[in-house]
N, C-alpha and C positions, 0 to 999 in steps of 0.2 A: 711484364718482364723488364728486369732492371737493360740496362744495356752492357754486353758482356764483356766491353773493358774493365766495366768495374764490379760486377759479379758471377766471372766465367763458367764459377761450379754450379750456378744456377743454370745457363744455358748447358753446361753437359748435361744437366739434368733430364731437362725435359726435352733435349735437341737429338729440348729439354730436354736422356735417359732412357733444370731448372736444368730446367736450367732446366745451366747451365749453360756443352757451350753452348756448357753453356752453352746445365741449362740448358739447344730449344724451345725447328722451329714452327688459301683461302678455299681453295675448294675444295679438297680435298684428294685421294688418290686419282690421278690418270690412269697409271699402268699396269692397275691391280687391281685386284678385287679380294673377297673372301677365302678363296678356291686358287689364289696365289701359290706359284711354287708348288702344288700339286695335285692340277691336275683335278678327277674326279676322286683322289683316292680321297676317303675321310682320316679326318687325324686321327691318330693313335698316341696312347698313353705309353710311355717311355723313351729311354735315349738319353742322350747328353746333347746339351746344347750350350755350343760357344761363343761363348757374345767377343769380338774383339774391337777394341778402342786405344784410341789414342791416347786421351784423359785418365790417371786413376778413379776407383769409385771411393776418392778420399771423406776423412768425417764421416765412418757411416754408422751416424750415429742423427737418430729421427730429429735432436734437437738443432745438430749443427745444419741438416741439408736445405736448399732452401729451391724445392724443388715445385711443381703446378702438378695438379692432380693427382699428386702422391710419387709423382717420378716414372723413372723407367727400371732399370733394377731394384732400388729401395724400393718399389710397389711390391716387392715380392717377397720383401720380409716383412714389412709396415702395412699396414692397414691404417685406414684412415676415418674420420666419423662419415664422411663422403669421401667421393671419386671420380672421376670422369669416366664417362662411357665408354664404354671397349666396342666402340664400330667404328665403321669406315668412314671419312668423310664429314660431314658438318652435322649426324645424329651424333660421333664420336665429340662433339664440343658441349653437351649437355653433363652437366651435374647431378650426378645419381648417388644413393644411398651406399653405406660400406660397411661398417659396423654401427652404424646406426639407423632406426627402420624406417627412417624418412629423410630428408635434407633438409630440416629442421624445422620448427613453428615457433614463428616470431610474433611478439605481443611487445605492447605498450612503444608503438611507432616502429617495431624492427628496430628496438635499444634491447629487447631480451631476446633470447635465442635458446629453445629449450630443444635438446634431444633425447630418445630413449633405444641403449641398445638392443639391439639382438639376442635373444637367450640362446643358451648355449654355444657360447664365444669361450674359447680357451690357447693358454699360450702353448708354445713348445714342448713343456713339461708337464703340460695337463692341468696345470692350474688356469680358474675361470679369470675373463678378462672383465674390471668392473670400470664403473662412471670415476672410483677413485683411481684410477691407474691414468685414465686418461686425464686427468685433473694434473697428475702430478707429473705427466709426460710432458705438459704445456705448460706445466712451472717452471721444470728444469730448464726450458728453454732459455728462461731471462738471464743462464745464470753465466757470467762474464767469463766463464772458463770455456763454456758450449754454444759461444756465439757463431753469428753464421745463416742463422735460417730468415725465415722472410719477416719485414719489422713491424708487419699490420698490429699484432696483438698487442706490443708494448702501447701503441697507440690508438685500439680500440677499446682495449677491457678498461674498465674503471679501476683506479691504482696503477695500470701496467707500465705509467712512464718510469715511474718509481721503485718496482718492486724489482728486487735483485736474486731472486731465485730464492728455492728450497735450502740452498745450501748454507743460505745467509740467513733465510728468516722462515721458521719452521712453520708457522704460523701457515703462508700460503696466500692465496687470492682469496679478496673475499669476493670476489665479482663470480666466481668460479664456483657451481654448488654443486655439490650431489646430493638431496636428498636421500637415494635410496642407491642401492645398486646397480640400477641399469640408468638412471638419469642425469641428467647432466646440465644445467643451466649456465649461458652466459648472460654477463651483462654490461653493457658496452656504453661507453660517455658521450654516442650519438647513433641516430641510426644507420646503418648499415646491411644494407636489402642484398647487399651480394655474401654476405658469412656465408653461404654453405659452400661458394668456390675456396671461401676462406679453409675450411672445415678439411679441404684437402690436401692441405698443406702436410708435410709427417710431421710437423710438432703437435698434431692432434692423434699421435700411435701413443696409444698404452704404453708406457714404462712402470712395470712393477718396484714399489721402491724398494724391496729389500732386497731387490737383482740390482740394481744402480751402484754402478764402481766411477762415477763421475767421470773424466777423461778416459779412461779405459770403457768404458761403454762400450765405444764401435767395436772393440774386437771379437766381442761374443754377444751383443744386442738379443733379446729374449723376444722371439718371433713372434708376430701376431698374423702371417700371414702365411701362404702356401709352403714356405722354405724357409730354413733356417739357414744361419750361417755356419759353418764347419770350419772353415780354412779363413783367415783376411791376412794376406802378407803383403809385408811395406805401406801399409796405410793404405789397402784400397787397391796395389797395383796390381793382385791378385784376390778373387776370391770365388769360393768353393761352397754352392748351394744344396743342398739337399733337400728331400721333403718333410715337411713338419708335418706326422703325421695326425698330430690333435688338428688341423687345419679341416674345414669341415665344407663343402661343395654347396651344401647346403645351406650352410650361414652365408656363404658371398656367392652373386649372381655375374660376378666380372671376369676375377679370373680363371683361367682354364686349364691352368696348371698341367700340359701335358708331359713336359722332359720330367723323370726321373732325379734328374743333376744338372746344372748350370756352374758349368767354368766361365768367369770371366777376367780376361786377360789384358791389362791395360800397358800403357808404356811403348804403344808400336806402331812408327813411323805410319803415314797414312797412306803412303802410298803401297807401301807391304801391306795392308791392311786388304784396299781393295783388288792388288796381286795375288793373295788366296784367297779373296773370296772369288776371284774371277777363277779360280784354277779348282776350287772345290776338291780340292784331293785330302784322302785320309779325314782328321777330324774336321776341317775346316766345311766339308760338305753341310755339315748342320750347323754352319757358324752364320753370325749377324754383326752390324756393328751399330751401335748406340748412338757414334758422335761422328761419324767420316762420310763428307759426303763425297759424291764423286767429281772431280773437277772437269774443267773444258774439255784437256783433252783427254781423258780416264774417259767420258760421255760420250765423244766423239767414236773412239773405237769400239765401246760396249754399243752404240747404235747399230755399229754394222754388222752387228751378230746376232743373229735370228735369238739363239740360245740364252745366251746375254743377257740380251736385252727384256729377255722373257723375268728377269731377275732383278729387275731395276724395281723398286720400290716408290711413289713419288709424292711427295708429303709437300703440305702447306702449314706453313705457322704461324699466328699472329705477327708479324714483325715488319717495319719499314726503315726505311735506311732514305736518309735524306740531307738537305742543307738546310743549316740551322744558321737563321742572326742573332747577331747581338747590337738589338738597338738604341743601345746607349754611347756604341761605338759610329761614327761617321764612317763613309756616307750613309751606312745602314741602319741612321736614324730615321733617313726619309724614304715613305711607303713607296715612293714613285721607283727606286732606287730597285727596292726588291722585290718589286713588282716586275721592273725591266729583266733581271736576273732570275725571274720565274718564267718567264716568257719565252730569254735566249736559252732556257737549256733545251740540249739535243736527248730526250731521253733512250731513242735507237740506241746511238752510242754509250750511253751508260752502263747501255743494260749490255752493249758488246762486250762492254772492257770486265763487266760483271758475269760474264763467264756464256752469252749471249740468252737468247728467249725462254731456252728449255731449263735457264736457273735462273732466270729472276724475270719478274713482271711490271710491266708499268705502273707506277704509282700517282694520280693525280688529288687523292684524299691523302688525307693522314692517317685517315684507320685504315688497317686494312678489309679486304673485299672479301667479308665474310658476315654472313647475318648475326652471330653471336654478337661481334662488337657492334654490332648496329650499322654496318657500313650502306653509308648514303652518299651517292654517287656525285660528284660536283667538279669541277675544270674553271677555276676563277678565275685563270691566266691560261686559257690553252694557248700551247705552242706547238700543237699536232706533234709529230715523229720527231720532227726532229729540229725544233726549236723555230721561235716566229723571230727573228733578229731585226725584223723590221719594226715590229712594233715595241723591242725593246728600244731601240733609239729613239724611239719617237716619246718614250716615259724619259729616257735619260736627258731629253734636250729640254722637255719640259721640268725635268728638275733639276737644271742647269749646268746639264754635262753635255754641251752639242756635240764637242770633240772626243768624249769619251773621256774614261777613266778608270785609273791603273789601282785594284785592291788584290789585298794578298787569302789565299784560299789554305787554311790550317786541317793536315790531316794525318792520317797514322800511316807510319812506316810497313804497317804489319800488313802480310801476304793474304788479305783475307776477303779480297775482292767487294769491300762494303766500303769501307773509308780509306781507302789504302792508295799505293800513286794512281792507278791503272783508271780510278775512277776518278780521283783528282784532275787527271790530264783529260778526260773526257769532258769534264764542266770544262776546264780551261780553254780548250777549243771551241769549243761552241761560242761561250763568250766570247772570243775573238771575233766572233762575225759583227758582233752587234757593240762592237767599237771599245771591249771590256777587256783590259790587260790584266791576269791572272797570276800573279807570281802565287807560287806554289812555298807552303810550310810545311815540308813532312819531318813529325818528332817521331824516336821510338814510342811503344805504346802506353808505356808506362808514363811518358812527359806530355804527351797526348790528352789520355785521360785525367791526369791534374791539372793539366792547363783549362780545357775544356769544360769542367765541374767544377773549376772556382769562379765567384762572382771578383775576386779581384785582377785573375787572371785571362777570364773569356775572351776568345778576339772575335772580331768582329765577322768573321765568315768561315765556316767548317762544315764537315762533312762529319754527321751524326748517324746513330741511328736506335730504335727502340723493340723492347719486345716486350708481351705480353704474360704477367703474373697467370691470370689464366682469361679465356678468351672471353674478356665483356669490354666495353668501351670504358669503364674506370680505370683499372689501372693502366690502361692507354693515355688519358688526357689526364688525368688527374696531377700524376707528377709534373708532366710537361707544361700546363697551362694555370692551372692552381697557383695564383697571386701567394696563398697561404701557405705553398709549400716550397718557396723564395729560401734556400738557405743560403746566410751571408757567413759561417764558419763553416763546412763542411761542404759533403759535395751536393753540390745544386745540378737539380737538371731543369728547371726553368729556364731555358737560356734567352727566353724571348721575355724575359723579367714580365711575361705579361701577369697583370692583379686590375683585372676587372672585375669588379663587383657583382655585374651581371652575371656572367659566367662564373664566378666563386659560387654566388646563387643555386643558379641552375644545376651544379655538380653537387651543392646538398640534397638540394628536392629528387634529383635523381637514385640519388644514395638510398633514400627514405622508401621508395618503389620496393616493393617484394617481387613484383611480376616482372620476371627477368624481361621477356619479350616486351614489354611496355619499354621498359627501363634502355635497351638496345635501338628501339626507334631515339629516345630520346639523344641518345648518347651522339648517334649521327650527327640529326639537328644539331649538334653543339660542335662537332666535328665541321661542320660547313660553317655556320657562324664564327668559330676561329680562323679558319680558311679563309674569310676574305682579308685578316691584317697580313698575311704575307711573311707570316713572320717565322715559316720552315718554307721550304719547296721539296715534296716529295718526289720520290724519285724512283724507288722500284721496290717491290717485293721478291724473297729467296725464294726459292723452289729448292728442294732436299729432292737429291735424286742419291738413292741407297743400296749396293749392291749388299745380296744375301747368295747363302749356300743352296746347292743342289737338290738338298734335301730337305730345305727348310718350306711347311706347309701352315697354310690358316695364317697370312700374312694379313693385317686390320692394321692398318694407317690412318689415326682421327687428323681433322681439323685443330683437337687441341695441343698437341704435344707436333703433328707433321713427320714425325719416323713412325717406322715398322715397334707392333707395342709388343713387348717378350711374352706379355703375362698370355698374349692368346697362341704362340708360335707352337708348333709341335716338329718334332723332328723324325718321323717314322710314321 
């Protein structure tokens, strides 16, 4: 997951829904289970169900979204060649089959990736869904008018840095093949053992081409999944589902499809959001929300209510929030420097000012603590609770600051409790004990994020954070640490400029691994071995705490997305 300054639609997505906010976000549910919200009764087929959010469900169209296991609304009209598991908890971080009858079979190193769908697959209109629909749903993707989605494929498939869409060059991929109608071959300019999290992306839903109105797409998209679209007003700010009824229970073992109709309602301040859903009255009863968590004190008052709190939702999502150097900037060239400054943070108080225990978690890796990314447990600088200040002075004097020394800490203005003052002023305190004078940089978020993602603009100490395309340890460390993915035009998220050779290494041969579970140990290992340059100080994981309606039943919170998933919710 990109970080959602700079791809927010992706964290509403999957907070993903990519995303979004964005996008979407270790252990899984606490508060819930199965049987959530109702109770012994078993769910029943009908009803309306209101999803409401803050975010629009803008672009809704497969190639612009750029969402992690197909999304959270767009799952419900998109299908995908895979999916993510529809359960609770760290089985919900597994990549399972969707319209296609496997998660694909890789030959010649895991550089080809062949799939075959499902028979009897059909869109909304009753026409069959073929290998060429999704060939050319993944074309339209490249093409400059429908950008937006996630940028693996320009830079997996063979041709894909180059190729500018269908609309420009009729021709197509040749990396892309269908044989026959139900198959589907890729082929890719290196290996790549994780494609089938790839494969859940929506630029792999079918788009019939002779239904393709190019930019008008989203308003009427040609359903491959439980629902179709009926209503999209303002771009996403409303829109009106229905059931597609060529949609077949039989062909997908995921969703559950039990509402009738799905209203969802965007545009609406968050704290009205969680005001009716706490109030449950009229239609709000069967309502949920995609992207509003609850804050400090929204949490505080829902705890003390038996009822309430029976309603709270509580999801984990790949994602860390931490401080990022920039070692090309002094003092934070030398290790002893941010090694001392890993030592004096107080993470208690971080995680206070971060809305306290029950929304975020201590952080001493950089992946997060969940076995999909491989998370391997490691404290190269413990500072216990709540920082060692002693032993940072003792690195500061040996790297010739007895007296200490005054750096400035760059972070966003924005109310969003990750990088924002509340946790700025918390590192800043802390380091004061241990002799570190903080002047505080806060930009709006827009000057934030360009500052922070240019190699000519980086400063030298900020408050970052990352989240997860989908739950493995690559697209965790790969941007961040990958020497090779250094961009000196564009936005960089290397901010530790590290290009070790070793480590560039080890993230190929990882790549090359088909056996996810191998592949997750490894990811670790590499995760601790970056951990001792010192070159982030993690600092806590989110917790999504999410209120739902009264009558909302069959609540299923994965590991991978960390919210309530619609596709399983029934409302009666």
């Amino acid at each position: 997951m990109r970080q959602p300054s700079v791809i927010a639609r992706r964290v509403a997505a999957v907070s993903v829904s990519l995303a979004v906010a964005a996008g979407a976000v270790a252990c899984g549910p606490e508060d819930n289970d199965a049987d959530a919200g109702g109770g012994d009764a078993k769910p029943q087929k009908g009803g309306t169900l209101t999803v409401l959010n803050s975010n629009p469900q803008s672009d809704f169209d497969p190639a612009r979204l750029y969402t992690s296991g197909g999304g959270n609304v767009p799952s419900l009209v998109f299908r995908t060649l895979t999916t993510r598991n529809r359960e609770d908890g760290a089985a919900g971080a597994q990549v399972v089959p969707d319209l296609a009858t496997d998660t694909g079979r890789p030959s010649e190193n895991a550089t080809v990736w062949t799939y075959t769908l499902k028979k009897g697959l059909k869109y909304e209109d009753g026409t069959p869904i073929t290998s060429a629909d999704v060939k050319y749903g993944i074309e339209r993707s490249f093409a400059a008018e429908l950008s937006g989605g996630a940028p693996y494929l320009r830079d997996w498939l063979i041709g894909g840095a180059d190729y500018e869409g269908p609309y420009k060059d009729k021709k197509g991929l040749d990396s892309i093949e269908t044989p026959d109608d139900l198959t589907i071959v890729f082929r890719l300019n290196k290996p790549e053992g994780e494609f089938p999290y790839l494969a859940t992306q929506t630029q792999f839903s079918p788009v019939p081409e002779a239904k393709d109105k190019g930019t008008k797409y989203e308003e009427h998209p040609v359903s491959s999944g439980p629902y179709k679209v009926v209503s999209n007003e303002n771009d996403g700010e409303r829109l009106i589902l229905e059931r597609n009824t060529y949609w077949s229970a039989s062909t997908d073992a995921e969703r559950k499809a039990y509402p009738d109709k799905i209203d969802v309602r965007s545009g609406i301040d968050s704290s009205v959001i969680n005001q009716r859903l706490s109030s449950s009255q009229g239609a709000d009863a069967a309502a949920v929300t995609t992207d509003t968590n609850l804050g400090p004190a929204e949490l505080a008052k829902v705890t003390g209510d038996k009822e309430l709190a029976a309603r709270v939702g509580t999801g984990h999502f790949g994602y860390t929030n931490y401080i990022a150097f920039n070692p090309k900037v002094k003092p934070f060239d030398d290790p002893k420097v941010r090694e001392a400054i890993s030592y004096a943070v107080d993470r208690t108080s971080v995680i206070n000012a971060a809305g306290g225990s029950s929304l975020a978690e201590a952080a001493t890796t950089y992946l997060p603590d969940q076995k999909s990314f491989g998370y391997t447990a490691y404290d190269h600088f413990p500072a216990g609770a709540s920082g060692n200040p002693e032993k940072a002075r003792e690195l500061l004097k040996e790297a010739g600051y007895a007296n200490g020394l005054t750096v400035t800490l760059t972070h966003s203005n924005a109310q969003d409790f990750e990088t924002s003052p509340e946790i700025a002023t918390a590192v800043q305190d802390a380091l004061k004990k241990a002799g570190i004078t903080v002047k505080l940089d806060g930009l709006e978020d827009n000057d934030y994020s360009d500052k922070i993602h240019s190699v000519k603009t980086e400063p030298g100490f900020f408050l970052a954070h990352w989240g997860a395309d989908w739950p493995s340890g690559g697209p965790f460390l790969a941007p961040i640490f990958d020497g090779r993915q250094i961009v000196e035009d564009g936005a960089n998220f290397n901010t530790g400029f590290l290009n070790d050779k070793s480590v560039n290494d080890e993230i190929d041969a990882i790549n090359k691994l088909t056996d996810l579970d191998e592949a997750a140990k490894r990811w670790g290992a590499l995760d601790k071995k970056i951990g001792e340059q010192a070159l982030t100080v993690p600092l806590f994981h989110p917790v999504y705490k999410r209120l739902y309606g009264k009558d909302i039943k069959n609540v299923v919170i994965s590991d991978w997305t960390g919210v309530l998933d619609i596709s399983q919710v029934a409302v009666k």
